[in-house]
C-alpha positions in Angstrom: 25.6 12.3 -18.5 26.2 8.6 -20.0 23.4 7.6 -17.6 21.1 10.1 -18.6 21.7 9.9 -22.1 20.4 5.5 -21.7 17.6 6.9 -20.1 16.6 9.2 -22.5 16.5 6.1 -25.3 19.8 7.9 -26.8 23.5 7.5 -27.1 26.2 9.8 -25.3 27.5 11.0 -28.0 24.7 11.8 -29.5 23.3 13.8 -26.4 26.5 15.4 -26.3 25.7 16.8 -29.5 22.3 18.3 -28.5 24.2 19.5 -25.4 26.7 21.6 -27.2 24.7 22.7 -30.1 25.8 21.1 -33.1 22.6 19.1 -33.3 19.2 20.1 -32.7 17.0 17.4 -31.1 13.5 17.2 -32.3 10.6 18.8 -30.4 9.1 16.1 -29.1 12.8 14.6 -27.9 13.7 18.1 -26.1 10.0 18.1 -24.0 10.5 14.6 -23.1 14.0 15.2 -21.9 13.5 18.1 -19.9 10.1 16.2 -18.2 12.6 13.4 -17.1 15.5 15.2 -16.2 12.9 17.5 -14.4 11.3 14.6 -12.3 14.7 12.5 -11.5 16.1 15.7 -10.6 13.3 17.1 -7.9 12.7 13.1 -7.1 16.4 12.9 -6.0 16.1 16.2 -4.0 12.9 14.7 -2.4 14.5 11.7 -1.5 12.1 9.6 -3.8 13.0 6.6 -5.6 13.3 6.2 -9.2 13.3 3.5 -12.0 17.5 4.1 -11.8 17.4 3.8 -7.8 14.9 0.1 -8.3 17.3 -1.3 -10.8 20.3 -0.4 -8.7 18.8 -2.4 -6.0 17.5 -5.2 -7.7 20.8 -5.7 -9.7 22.7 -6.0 -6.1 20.0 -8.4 -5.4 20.0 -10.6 -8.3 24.4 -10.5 -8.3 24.5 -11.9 -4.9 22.3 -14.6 -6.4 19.4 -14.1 -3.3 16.3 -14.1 -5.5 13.8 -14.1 -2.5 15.3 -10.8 -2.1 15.4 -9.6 -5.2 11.3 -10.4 -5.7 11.0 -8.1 -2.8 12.3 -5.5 -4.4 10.9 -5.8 -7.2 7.6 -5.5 -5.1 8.9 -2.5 -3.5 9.5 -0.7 -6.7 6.3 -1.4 -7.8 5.2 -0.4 -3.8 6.8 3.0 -4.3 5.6 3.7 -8.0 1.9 3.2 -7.2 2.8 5.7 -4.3 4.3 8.1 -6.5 1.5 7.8 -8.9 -1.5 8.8 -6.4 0.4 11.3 -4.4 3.4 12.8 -6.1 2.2 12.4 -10.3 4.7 14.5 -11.6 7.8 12.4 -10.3 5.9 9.3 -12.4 8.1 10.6 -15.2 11.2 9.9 -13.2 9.6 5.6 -14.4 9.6 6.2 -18.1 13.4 6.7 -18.5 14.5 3.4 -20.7 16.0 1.5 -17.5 20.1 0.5 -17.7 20.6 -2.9 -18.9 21.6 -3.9 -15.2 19.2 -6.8 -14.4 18.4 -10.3 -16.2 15.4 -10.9 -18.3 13.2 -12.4 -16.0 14.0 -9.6 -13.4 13.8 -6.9 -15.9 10.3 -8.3 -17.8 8.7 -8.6 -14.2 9.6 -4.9 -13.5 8.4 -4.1 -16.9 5.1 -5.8 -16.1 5.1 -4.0 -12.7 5.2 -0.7 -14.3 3.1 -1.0 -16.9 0.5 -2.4 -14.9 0.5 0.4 -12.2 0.9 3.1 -15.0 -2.4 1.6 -16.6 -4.0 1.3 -13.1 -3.1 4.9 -12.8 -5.2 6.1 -16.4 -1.8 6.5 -17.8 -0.4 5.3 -21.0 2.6 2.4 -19.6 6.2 3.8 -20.3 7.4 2.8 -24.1 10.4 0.4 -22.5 7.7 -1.4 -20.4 6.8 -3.2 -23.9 9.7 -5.9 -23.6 8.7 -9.4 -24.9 7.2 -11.8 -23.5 10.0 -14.2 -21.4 10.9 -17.5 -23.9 9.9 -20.3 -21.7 7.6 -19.6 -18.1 8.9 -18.7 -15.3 7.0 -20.0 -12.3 7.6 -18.5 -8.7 7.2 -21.1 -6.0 5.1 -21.0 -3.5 3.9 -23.0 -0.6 1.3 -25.0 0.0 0.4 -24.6 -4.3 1.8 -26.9 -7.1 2.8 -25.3 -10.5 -0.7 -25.4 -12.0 -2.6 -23.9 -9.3 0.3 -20.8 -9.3 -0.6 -20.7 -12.9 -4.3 -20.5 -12.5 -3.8 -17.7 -9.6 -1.7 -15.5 -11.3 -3.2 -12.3 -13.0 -3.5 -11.8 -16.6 -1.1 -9.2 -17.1 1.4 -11.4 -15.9 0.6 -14.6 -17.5 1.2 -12.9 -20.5 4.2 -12.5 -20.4 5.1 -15.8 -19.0 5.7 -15.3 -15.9 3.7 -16.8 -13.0 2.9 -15.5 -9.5 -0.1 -16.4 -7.3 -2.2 -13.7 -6.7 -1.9 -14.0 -3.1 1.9 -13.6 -3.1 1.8 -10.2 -5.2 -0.1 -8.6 -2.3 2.3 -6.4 0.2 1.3 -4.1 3.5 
């Protein structure tokens, strides 16, 4: 329930209290709960990933300190939301939950980018916890056979702006 609570945007005790009765959440609260508890709920019977499942993953990732692997990942997530999003639309909702606090900044504001940018790709407003700020100082993925500057040209818009820089070429996956 603590778990669900985060992802709802609201504090265990608190959802404990709608829970039992002695507060009433507001309208708009109780639809947006029951759409995400609805699509991690049929998403976890389906055996399709969520934004809870990406984070778990990434956070194993980024612990063991392998940040190759973690960047795939990351990619994956954003491999399986852009799936969900053209073939199974309802389970998008399963991506808006506000993400646990597992991953770093730079991990989490790339995923945040990620999201956003397929939810927008996808005519859909971008989750509200996709709007995290921009990272402090750039963050530059390295890649062969390009120097900092060419990465920085090469890298898409939506990224640049929030200070992170990846060569076009290296977000593409089969």
């Amino acid at each position: 329930m603590r778990q669900l609570a985060h992802a709802l945007g609201t504090s265990p005790s608190r959802f404990s209290s709608y829970r039992t009765g002695k507060v009433a959440p507001s309208a708009a609260f109780l639809i947006r709960a029951e759409r995400i508890a609805d699509a991690i709920r049929q998403a976890r019977r389906d055996g399709v990933p969520t934004l809870i499942d990406a984070i778990d993953s990434i956070s194993r990732a980024e612990k063991k300190g392998e940040d190759d692997w973690t960047y795939t990942l990351s990619l994956e997530a954003r491999d399986r939301l852009r799936e969900i999003l053209r073939h199974r639309r309802p389970l998008a909702a399963s991506w808006e939950a506000q993400p646990p606090s597992k991953i770093g900044d730079r991990w989490k504001t790339l995923l945040a980018a990620f999201v956003s940018h397929e939810f927008v790709d996808a005519g859909l407003p971008s989750p509200k916890w996709t709007a995290t700020p921009r990272l402090a100082s750039g963050w530059v993925l390295d890649t062969p056979r390009l120097n900092e500057d060419e990465i920085k040209r090469q890298t898409p818009h939506w990224l640049a702006e929030r200070n992170i820089f990846i060569a076009e070429k290296d977000l593409v996956t089969l």
